[in-house]
One Martini backbone bead per residue (centre of mass of N, CA, C, O) as a GRO file, in nm:
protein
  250
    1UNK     BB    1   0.059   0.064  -0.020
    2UNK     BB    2   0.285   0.267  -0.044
    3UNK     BB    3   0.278   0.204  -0.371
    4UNK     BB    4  -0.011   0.355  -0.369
    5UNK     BB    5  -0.371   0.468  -0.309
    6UNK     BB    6  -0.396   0.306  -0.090
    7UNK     BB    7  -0.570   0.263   0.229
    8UNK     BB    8  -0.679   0.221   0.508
    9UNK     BB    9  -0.968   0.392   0.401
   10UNK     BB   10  -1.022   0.174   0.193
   11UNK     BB   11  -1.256   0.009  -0.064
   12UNK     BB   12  -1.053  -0.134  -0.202
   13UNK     BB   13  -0.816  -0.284  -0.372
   14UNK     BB   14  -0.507  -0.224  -0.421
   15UNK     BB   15  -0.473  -0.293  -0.709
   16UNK     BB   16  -0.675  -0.068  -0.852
   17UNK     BB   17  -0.420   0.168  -0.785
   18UNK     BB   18  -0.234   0.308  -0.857
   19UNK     BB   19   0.149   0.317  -0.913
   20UNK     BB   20   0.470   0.430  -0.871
   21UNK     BB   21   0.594   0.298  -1.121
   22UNK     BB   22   0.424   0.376  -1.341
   23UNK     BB   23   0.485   0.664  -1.281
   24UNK     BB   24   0.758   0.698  -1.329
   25UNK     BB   25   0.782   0.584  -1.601
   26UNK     BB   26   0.655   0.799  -1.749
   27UNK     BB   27   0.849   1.043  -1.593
   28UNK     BB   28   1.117   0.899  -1.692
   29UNK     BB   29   1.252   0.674  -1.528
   30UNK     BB   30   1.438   0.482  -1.411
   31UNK     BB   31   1.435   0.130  -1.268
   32UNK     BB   32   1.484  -0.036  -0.923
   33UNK     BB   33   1.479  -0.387  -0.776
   34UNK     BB   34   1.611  -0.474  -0.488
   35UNK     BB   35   1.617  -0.818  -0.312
   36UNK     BB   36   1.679  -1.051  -0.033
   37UNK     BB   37   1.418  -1.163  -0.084
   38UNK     BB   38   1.229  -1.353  -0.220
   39UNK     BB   39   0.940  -1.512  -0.442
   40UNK     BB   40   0.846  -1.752  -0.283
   41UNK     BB   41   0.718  -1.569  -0.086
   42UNK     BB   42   0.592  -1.384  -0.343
   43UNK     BB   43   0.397  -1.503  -0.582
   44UNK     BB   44   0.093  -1.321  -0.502
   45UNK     BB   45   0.202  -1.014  -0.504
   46UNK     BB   46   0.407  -0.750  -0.520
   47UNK     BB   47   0.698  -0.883  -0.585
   48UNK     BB   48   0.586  -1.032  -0.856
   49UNK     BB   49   0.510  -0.709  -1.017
   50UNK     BB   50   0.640  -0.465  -0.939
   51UNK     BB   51   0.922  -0.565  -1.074
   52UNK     BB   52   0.849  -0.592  -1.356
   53UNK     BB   53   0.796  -0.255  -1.419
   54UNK     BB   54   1.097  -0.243  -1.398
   55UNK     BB   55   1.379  -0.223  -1.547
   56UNK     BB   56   1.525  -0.355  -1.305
   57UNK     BB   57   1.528  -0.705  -1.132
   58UNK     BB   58   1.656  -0.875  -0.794
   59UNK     BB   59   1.691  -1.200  -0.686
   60UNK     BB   60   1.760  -1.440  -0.526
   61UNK     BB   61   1.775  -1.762  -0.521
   62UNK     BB   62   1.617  -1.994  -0.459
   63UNK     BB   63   1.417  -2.057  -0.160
   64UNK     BB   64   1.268  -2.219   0.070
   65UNK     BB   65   0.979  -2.063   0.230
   66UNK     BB   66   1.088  -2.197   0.531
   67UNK     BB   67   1.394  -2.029   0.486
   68UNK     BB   68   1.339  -1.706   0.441
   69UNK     BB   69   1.455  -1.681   0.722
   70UNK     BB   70   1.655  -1.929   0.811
   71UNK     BB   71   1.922  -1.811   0.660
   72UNK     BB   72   2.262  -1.766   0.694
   73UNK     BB   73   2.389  -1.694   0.462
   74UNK     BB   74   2.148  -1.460   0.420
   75UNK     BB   75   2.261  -1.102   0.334
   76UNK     BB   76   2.242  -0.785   0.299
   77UNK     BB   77   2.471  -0.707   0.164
   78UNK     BB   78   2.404  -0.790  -0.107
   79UNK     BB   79   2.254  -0.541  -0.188
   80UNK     BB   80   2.504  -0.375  -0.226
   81UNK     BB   81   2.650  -0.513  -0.476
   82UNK     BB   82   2.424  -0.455  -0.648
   83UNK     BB   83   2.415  -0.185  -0.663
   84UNK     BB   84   2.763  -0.149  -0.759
   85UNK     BB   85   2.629  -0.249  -1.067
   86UNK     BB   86   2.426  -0.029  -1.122
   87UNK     BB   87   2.511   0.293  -1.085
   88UNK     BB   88   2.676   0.331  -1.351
   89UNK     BB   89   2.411   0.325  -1.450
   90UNK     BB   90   2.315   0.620  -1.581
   91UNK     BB   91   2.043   0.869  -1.581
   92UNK     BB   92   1.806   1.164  -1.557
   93UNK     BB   93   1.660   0.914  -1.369
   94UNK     BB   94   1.657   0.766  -1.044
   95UNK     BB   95   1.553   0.469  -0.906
   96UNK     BB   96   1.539   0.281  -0.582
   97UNK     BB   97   1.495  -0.065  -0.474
   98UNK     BB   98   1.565  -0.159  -0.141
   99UNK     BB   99   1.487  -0.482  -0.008
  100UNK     BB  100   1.481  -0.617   0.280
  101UNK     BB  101   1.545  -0.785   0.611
  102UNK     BB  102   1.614  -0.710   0.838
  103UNK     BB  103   1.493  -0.711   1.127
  104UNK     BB  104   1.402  -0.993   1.122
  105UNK     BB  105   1.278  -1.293   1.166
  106UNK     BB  106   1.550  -1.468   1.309
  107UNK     BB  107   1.705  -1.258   1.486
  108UNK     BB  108   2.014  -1.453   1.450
  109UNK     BB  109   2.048  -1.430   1.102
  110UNK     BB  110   2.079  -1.090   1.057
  111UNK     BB  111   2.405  -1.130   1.081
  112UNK     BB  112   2.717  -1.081   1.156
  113UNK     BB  113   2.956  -1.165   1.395
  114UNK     BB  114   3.062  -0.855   1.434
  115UNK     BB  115   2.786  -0.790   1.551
  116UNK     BB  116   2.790  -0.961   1.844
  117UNK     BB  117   2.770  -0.737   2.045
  118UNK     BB  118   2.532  -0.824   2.229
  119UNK     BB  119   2.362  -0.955   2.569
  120UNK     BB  120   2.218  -1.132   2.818
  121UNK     BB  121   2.342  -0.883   3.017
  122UNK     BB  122   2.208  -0.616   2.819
  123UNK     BB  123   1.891  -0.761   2.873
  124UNK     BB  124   1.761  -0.625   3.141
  125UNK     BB  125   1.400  -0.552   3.250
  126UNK     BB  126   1.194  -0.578   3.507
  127UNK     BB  127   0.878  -0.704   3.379
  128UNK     BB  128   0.797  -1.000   3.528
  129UNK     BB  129   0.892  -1.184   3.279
  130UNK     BB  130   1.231  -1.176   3.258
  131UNK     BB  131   1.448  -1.384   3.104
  132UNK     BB  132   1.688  -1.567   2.917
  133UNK     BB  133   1.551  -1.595   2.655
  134UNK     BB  134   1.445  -1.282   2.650
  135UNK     BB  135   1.753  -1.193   2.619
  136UNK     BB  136   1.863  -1.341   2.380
  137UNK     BB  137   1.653  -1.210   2.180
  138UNK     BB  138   1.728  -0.931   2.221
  139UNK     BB  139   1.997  -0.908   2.147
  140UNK     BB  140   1.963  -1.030   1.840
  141UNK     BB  141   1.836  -0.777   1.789
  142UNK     BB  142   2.011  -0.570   1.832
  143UNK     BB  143   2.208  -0.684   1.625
  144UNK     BB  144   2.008  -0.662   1.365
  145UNK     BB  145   1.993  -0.327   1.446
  146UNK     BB  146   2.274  -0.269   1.386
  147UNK     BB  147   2.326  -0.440   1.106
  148UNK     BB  148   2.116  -0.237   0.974
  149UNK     BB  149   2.263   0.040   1.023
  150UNK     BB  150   2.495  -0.053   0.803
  151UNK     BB  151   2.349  -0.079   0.558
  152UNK     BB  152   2.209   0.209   0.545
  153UNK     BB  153   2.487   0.364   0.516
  154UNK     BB  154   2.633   0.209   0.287
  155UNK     BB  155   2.404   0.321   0.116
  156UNK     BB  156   2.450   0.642   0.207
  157UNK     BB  157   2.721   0.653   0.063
  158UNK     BB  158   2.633   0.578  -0.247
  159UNK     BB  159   2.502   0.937  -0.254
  160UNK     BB  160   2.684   1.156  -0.144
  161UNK     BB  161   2.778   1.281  -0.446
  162UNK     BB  162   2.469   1.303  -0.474
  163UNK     BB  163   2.142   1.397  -0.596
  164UNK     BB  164   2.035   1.267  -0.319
  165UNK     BB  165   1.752   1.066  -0.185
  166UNK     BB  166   1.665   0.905   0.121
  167UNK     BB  167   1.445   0.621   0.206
  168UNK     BB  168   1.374   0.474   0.526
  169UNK     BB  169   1.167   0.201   0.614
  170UNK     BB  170   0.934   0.014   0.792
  171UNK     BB  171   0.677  -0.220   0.776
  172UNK     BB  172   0.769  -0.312   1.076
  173UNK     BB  173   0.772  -0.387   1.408
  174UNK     BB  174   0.883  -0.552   1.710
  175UNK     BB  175   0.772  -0.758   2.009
  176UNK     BB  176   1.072  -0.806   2.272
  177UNK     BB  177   0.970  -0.814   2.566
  178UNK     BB  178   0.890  -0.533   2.701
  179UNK     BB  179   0.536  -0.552   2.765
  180UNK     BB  180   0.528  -0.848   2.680
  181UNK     BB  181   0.488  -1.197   2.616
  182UNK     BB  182   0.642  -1.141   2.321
  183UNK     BB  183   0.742  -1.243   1.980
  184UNK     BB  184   0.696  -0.979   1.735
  185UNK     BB  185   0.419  -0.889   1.449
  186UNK     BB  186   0.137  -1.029   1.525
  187UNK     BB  187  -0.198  -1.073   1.507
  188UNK     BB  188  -0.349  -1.162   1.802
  189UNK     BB  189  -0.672  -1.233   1.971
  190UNK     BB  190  -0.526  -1.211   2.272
  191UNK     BB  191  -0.430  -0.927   2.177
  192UNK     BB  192  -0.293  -0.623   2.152
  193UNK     BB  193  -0.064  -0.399   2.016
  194UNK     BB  194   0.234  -0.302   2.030
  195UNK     BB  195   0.400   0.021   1.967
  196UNK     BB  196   0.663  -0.185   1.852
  197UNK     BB  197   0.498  -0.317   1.578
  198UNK     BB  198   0.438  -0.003   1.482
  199UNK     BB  199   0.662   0.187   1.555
  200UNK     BB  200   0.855   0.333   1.302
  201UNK     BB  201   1.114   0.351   1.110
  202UNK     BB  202   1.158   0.743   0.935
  203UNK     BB  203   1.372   0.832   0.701
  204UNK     BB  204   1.536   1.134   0.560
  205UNK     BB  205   1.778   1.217   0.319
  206UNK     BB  206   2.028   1.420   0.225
  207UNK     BB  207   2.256   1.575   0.043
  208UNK     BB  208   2.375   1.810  -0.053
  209UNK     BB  209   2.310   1.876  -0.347
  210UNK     BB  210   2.023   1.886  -0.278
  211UNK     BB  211   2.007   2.064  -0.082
  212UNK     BB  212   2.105   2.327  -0.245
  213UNK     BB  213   1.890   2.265  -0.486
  214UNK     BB  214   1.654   2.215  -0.228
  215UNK     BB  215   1.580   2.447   0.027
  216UNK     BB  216   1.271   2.388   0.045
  217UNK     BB  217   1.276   2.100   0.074
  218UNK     BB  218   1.446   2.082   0.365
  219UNK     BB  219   1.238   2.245   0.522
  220UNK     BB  220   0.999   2.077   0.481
  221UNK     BB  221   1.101   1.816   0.613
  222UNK     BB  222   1.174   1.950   0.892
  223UNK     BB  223   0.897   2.048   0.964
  224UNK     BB  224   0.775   1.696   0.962
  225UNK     BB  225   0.946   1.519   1.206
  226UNK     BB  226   0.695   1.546   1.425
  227UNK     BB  227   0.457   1.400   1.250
  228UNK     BB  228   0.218   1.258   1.223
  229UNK     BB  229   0.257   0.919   1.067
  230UNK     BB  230   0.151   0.697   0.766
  231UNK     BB  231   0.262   0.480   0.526
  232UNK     BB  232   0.010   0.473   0.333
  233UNK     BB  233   0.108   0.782   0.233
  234UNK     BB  234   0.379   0.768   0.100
  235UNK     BB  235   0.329   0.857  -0.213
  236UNK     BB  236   0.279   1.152  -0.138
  237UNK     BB  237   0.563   1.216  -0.031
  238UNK     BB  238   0.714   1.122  -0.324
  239UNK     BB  239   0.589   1.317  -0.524
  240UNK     BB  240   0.659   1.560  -0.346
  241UNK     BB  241   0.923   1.544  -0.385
  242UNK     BB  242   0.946   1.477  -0.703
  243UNK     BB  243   0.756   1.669  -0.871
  244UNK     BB  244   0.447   1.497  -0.877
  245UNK     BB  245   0.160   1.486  -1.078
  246UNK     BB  246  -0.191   1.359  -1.013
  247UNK     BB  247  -0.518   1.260  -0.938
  248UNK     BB  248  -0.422   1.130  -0.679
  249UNK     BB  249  -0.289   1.365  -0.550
  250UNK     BB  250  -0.231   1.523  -0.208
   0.00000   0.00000   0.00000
């Protein structure tokens, strides 16, 4: 929903709408979508459709459906080695999508051992159900939530000498034993949601060089940094941002 005109209060099936890579391509992008997920997984849904709208698109090996949560071999860095095959492909408009695996469960599969920094001694909770299980898993995800943290960065060093703005968003957080006894970020019916579920990272960065050339476009993102924001409304403020009108566009 993100990358189309459906969200929260839509009435219609999300497919029915209008969608990002569609418009990029009208107005001229370039698109590329790398993915560490790979397809057998989303064999039915956008994962399927939307890169193949792509000039360019990009996924690991097969693997069993059972096991894209826990390859230890696949890791987000491929995506990194991939942006840097494509980068030199330059045209007069660029866009890139990279689909993570990021801190998603099972996190002790989503790091590389240098990242294994986080220990069940410095995830004491003291929140009345907190055990030595809940904090090997707790420490798991810090190293995978360091270990994304260095992906995103890798990424933004790849267009800081360029006119670019970097988006990362993530789908959903993890309730990680926090408030409730629960791993994971599904929705049973017997709790609602703790905040660490929906509550997700979502930054805007800006290149120095776009910054300069588009000091109104850095105050309007600065101006908006603390505004309650849901993210199926993503696609409009990306077509705001590259500064493009639709008829859905609002």
């Amino acid at each position: 929903k993100i990358f189309n005109f459906s969200n929260y209060e839509s009435k219609n099936e999300w497919y029915t709408y209008p969608n990002l890579f569609k418009i990029l391509k009208t107005a001229g992008y370039y698109t590329v979508w790398l993915s560490s997920q790979e397809t057998s997984v989303f064999d039915e849904t956008t994962a399927a459709n939307y890169p193949k709208i792509c000039d360019v698109y990009k996924f690991p090996e097969f693997l069993e459906t059972s096991k894209i949560y826990n390859p230890g071999e696949l890791k987000d860095e491929i995506i990194l080695s991939w942006l840097d095959e494509q980068l030199p492909n330059v045209h007069d408009k660029n866009f890139y999508l990279l689909h993570l695996l990021g801190a998603h469960c099972s996190y002790n599969h989503r790091y590389t051992e240098i990242f294994n920094k986080f220990t069940p001694e410095d995830e004491f909770k003291g929140n009345g159900f907190d055990n030595e299980t809940q904090r090997e898993m707790r420490a798991a995800y810090d190293n995978a939530t360091l270990y994304n943290d260095f992906i995103v960065d890798e990424i933004i060093k790849r267009f800081e000498d360029k006119n670019a703005i970097v988006i990362y968003v993530s789908d959903h957080g993890e309730e990680v034993g926090d408030v409730m006894d629960y791993f994971g970020h599904g929705i049973l019916p017997w709790f609602s949601c703790s905040s660490g579920m929906l509550e997700i990272p979502f930054l805007i960065w800006m290149s120095e060089k776009c910054r300069a050339e588009n000091p109104e476009l850095e105050q309007k993102i600065a101006a908006s940094v603390h505004r309650p924001y849901m993210t199926d409304d993503l696609i409009h403020t990306m077509l705001d941002i590259l500064d493009i009108e639709t008829e859905d566009y609002d």
